[in-house]
Residue frames as qw, qx, qy, qz and C-alpha x, y, z in Angstrom:
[[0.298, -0.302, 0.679, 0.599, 250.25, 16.23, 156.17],
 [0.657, 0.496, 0.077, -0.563, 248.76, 16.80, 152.32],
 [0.728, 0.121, 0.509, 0.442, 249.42, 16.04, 149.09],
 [0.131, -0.540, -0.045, 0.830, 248.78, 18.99, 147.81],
 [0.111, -0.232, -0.812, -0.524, 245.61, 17.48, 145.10],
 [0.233, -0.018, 0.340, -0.911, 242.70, 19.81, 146.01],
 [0.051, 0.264, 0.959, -0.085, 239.69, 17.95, 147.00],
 [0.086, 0.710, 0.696, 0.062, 237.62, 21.10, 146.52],
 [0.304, 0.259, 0.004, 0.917, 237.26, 24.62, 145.60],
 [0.208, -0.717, -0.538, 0.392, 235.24, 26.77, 148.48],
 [0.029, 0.723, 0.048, 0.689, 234.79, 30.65, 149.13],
 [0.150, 0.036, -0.501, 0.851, 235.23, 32.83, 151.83],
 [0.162, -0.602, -0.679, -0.387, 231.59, 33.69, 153.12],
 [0.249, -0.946, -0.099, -0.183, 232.21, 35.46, 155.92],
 [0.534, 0.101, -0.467, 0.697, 235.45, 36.83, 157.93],
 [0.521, -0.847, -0.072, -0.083, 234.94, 38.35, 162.07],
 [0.163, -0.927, 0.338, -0.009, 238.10, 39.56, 162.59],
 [0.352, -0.430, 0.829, 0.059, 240.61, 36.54, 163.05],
 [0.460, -0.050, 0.883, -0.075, 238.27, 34.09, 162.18],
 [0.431, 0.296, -0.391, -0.758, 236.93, 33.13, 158.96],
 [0.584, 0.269, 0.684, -0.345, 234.11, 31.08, 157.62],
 [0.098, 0.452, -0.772, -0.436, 234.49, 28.93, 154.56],
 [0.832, 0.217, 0.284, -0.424, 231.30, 27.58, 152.69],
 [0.083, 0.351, -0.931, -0.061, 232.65, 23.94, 151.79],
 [0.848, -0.219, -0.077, -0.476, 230.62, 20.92, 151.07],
 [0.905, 0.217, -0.351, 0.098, 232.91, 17.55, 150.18],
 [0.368, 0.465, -0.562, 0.577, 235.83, 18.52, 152.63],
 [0.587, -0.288, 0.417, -0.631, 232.90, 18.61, 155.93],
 [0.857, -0.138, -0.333, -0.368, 231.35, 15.02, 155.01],
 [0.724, -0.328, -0.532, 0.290, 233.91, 12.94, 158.05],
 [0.138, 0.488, -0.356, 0.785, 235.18, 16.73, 159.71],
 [0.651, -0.600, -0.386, 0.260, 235.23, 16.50, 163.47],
 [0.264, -0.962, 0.001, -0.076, 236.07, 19.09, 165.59],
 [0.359, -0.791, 0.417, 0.267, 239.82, 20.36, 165.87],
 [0.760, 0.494, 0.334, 0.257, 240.56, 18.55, 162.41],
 [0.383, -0.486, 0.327, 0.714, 243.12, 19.86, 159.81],
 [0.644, 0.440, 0.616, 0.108, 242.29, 21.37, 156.93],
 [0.618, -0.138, 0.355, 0.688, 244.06, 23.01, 154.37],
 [0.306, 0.914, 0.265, 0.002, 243.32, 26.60, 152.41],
 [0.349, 0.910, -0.214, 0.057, 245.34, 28.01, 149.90],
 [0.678, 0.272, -0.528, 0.433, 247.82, 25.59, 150.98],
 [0.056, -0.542, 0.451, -0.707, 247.67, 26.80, 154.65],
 [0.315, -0.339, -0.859, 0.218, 246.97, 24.41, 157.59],
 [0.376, -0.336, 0.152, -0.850, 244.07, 25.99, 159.69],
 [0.152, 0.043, -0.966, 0.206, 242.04, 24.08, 162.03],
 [0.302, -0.461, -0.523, -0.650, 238.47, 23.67, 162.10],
 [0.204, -0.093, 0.479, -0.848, 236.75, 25.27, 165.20],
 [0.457, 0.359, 0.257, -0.772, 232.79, 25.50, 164.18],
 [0.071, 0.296, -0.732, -0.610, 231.02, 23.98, 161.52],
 [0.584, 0.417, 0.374, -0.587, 227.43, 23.07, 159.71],
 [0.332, 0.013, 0.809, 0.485, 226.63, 20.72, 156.86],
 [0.207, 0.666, 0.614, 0.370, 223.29, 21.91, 155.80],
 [0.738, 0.650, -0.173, 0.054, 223.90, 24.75, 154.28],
 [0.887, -0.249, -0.138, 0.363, 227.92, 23.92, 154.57],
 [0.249, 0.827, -0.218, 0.455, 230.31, 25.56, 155.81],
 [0.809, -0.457, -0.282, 0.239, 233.02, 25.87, 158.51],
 [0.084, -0.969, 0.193, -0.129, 235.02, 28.52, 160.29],
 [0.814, -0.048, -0.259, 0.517, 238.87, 28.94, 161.28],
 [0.364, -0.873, -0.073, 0.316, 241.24, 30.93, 163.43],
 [0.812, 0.392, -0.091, 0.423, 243.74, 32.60, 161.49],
 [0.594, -0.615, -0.140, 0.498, 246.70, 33.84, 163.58],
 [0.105, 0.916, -0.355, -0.153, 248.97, 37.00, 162.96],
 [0.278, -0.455, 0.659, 0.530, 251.95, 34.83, 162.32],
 [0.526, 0.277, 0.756, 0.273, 249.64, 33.32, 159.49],
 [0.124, 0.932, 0.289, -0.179, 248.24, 36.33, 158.50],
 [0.192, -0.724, 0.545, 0.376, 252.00, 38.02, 158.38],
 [0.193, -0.491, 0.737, 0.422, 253.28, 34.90, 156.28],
 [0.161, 0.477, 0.791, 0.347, 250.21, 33.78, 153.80],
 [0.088, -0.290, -0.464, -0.832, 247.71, 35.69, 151.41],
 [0.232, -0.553, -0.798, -0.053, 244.62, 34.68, 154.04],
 [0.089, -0.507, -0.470, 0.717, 244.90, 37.97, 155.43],
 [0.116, 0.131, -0.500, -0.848, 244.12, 39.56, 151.80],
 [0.198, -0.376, -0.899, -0.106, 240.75, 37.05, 151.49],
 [0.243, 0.087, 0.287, -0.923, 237.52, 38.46, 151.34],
 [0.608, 0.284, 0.690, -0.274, 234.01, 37.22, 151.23],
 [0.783, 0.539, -0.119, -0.288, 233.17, 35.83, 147.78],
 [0.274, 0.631, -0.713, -0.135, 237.03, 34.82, 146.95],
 [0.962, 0.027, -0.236, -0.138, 237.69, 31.07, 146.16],
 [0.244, -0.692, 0.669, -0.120, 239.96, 29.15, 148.23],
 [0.556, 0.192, -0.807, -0.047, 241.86, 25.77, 147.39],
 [0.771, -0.361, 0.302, -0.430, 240.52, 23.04, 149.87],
 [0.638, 0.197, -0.744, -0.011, 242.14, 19.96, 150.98],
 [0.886, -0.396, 0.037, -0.239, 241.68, 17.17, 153.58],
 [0.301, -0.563, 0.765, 0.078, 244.95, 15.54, 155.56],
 [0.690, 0.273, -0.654, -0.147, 246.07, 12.78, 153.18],
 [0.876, -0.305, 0.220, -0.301, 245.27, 9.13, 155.26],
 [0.363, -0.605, 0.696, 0.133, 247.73, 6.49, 155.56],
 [0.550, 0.024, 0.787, 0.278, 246.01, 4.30, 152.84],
 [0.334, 0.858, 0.039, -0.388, 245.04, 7.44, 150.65],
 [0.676, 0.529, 0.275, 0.433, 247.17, 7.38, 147.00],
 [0.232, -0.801, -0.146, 0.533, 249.57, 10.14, 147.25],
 [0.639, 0.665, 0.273, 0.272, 249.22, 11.73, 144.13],
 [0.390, 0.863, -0.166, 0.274, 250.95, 14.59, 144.57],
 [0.647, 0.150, -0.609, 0.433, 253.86, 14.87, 147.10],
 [0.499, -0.525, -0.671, 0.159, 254.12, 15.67, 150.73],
 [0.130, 0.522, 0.091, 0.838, 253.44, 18.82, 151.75],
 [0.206, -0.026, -0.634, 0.745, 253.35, 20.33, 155.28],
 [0.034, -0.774, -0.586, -0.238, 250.46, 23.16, 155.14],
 [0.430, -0.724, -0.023, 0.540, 253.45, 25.48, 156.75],
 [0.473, 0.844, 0.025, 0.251, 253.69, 28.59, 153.80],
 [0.636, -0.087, 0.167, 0.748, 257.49, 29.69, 153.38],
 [0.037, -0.474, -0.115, 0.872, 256.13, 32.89, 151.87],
 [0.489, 0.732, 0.263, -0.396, 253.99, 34.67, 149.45],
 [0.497, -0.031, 0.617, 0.609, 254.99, 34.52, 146.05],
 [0.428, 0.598, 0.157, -0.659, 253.39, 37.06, 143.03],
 [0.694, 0.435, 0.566, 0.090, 251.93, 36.06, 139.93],
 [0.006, 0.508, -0.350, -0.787, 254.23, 37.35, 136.79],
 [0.582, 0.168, -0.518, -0.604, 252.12, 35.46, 133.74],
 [0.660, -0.073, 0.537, -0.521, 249.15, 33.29, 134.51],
 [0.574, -0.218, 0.784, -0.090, 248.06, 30.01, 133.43],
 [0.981, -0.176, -0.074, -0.044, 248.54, 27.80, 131.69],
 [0.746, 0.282, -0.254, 0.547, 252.48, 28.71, 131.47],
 [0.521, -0.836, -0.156, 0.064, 252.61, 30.09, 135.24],
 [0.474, 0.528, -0.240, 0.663, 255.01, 32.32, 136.39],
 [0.468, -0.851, -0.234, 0.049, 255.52, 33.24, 140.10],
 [0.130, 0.730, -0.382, 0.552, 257.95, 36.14, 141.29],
 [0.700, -0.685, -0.203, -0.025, 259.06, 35.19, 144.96],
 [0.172, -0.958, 0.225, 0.040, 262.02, 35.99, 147.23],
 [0.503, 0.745, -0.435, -0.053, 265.32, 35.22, 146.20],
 [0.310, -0.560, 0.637, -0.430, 266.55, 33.93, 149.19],
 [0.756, -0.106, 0.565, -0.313, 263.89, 31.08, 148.78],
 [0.666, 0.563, -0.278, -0.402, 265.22, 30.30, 145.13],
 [0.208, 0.406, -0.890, 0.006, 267.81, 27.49, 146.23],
 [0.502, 0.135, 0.814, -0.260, 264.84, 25.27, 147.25],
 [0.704, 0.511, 0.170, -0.463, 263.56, 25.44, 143.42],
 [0.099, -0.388, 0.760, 0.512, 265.25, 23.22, 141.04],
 [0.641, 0.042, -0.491, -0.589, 263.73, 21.44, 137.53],
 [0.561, -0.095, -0.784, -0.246, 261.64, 18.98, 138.07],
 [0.108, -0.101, -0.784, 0.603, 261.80, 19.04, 141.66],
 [0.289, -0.622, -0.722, -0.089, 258.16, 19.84, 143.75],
 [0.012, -0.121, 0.112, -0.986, 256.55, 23.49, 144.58],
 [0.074, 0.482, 0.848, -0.206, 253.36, 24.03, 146.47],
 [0.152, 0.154, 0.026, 0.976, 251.42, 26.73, 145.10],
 [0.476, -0.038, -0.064, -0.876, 248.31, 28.03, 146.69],
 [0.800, 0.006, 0.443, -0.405, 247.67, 24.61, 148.11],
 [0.637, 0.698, -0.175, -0.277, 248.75, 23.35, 144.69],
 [0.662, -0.524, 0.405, 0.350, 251.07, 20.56, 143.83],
 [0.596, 0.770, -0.184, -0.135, 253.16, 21.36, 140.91],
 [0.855, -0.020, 0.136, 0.500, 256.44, 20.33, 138.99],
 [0.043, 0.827, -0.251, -0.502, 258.58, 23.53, 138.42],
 [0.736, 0.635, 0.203, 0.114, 259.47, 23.69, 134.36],
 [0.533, 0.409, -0.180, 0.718, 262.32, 26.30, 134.66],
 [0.349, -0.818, -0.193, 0.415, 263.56, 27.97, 137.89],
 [0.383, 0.738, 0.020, 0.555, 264.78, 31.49, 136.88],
 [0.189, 0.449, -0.352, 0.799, 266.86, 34.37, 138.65],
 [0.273, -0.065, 0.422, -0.862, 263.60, 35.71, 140.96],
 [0.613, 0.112, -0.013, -0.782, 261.04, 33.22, 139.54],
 [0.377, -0.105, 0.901, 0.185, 260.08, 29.97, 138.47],
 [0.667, 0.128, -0.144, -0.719, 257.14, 28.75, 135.98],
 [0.354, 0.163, 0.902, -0.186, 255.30, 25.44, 136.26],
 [0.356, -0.036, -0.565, -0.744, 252.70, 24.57, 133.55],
 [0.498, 0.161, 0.497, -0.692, 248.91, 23.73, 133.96],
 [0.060, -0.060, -0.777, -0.623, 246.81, 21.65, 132.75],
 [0.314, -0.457, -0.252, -0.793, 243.42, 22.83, 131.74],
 [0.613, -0.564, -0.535, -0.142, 241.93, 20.50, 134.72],
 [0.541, -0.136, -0.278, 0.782, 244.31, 22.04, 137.25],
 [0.055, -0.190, -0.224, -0.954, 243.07, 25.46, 135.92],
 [0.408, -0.443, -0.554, -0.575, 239.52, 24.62, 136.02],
 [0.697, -0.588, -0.409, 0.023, 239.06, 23.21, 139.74],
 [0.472, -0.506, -0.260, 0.673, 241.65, 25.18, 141.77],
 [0.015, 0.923, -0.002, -0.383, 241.91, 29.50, 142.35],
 [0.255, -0.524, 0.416, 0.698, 245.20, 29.56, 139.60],
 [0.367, 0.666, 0.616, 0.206, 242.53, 28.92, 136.84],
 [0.054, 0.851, 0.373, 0.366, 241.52, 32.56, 137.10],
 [0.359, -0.677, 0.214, 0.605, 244.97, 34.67, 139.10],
 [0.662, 0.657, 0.192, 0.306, 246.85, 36.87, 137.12],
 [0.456, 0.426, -0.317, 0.714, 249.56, 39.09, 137.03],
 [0.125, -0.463, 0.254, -0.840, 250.23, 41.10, 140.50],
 [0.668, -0.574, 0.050, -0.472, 247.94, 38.44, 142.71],
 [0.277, -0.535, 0.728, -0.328, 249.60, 36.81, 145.66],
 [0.910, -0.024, -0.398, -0.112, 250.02, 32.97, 146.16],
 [0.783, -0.557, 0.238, -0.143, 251.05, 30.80, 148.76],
 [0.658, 0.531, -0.528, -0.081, 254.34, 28.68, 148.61],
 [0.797, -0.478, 0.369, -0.010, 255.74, 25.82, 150.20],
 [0.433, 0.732, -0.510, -0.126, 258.77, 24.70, 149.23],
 [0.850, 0.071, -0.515, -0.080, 260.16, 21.08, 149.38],
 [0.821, -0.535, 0.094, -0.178, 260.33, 19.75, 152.94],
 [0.977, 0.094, 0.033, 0.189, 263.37, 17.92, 151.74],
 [0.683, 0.500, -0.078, 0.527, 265.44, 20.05, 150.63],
 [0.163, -0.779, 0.251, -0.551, 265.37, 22.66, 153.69],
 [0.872, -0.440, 0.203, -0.067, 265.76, 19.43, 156.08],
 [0.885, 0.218, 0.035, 0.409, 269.05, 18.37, 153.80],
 [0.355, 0.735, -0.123, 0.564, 270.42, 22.03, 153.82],
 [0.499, -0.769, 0.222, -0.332, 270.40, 21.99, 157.57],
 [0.962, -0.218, 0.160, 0.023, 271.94, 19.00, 157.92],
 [0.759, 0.390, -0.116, 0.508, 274.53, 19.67, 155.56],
 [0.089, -0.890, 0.006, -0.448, 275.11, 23.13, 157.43],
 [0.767, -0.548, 0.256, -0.216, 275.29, 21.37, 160.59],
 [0.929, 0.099, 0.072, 0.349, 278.05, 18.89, 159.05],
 [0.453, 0.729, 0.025, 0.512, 280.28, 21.82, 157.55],
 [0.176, -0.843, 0.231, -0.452, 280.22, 23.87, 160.85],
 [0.899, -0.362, 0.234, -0.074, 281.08, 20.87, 162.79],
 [0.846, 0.354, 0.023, 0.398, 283.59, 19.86, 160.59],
 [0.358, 0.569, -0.268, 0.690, 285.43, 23.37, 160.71],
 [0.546, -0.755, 0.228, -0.284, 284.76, 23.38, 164.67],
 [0.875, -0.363, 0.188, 0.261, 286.62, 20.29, 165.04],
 [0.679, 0.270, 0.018, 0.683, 289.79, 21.06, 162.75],
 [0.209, -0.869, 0.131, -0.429, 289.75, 24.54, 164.70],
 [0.709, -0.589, 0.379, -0.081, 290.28, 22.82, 167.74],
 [0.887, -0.056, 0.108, 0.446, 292.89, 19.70, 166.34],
 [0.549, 0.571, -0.081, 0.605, 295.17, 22.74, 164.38],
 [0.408, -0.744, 0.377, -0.370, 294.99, 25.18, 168.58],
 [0.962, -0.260, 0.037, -0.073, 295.70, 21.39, 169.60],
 [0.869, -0.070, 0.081, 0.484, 298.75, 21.06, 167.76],
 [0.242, 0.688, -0.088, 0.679, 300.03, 24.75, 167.70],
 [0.518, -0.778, 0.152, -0.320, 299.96, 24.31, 171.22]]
């Protein structure tokens, strides 16, 4: 589990087919072996890893690959870093899985962001509510038709990768844990509901 308050901004340094290697200093300094750690808002899990110079590798699967930007990542590119959030950690921002919902594109960059994503995922965006972008916690400002925008401020800009996106590049998105756990439930109430008055109305028409 994050918060989605990036603890550091890394690069790709090298990628071997699956597995990529991510020079990182401040995110290695308690890492142990099969650890979580977070890029571009994606859990990944640390295999390999060297503090002097630093740096540490992951596997990234095809379904991750298929449903986040990491297959796009190439050696130089910066990537948002974060460490699981501890149980007496400050949780600045809010809670946030490391499990991307889907890719989202950048219609007008920062500081008065804009992301395009898929419609489908627009009933998890409402004002105020919480959006993960790129690792990133934000407050959406105005959800729109196909889009939302969230505002930056300069430090936000400065220390994470949406400093320096722009139109047409790809971001990561999680969308509020809450609200997709409430929509099931409610689902699950509704269908139940019209299963049982199905059966009481055969009940008494019999």
């Amino acid at each position: 589990m994050f918060t989605g308050i990036v603890e550091e901004l890394g690069s790709i340094a090298a990628r071997d087919g699956s597995r990529l290697r991510i020079a990182a200093s401040k995110v290695l300094e308690d890492v142990r072996l099969g650890d979580s750690i977070a890029v571009n808002g994606c859990c990944l899990t640390v295999v390999a890893w060297e503090t002097d110079p630093g740096w540490w590798e992951a596997d990234v699967t095809p379904e991750s690959s298929a449903r986040t930007s990491l297959g796009d990542l190439a050696v130089g590119d910066p990537v948002n870093l974060e460490r699981p959030v501890r149980l007496q950690d400050r949780l600045g921002g809010h809670l946030v899985q490391g499990h991307v919902d889907g890719i989202g594109t950048i219609v007008q960059p920062a500081p008065d962001l804009e992301v395009e994503l898929d419609p489908a995922l627009m009933r998890y965006v409402v004002e105020k509510g919480s959006i993960t972008v790129d690792g990133v916690s934000l407050t959406v400002v105005e959800p729109r038709e196909a889009s939302f925008t969230v505002a930056l401020i300069p430090h936000t800009a400065e220390v994470t990768t949406l400093g320096t996106k722009g139109p047409g590049d790809s971001v990561n998105l999680e969308l509020d844990v809450t609200a997709k756990y409430v929509e099931k439930l409610l689902d699950w109430h509704t269908s139940n509901a019209a299963s049982t008055s199905n059966e009481t109305s055969e009940a008494v028409s019999a």
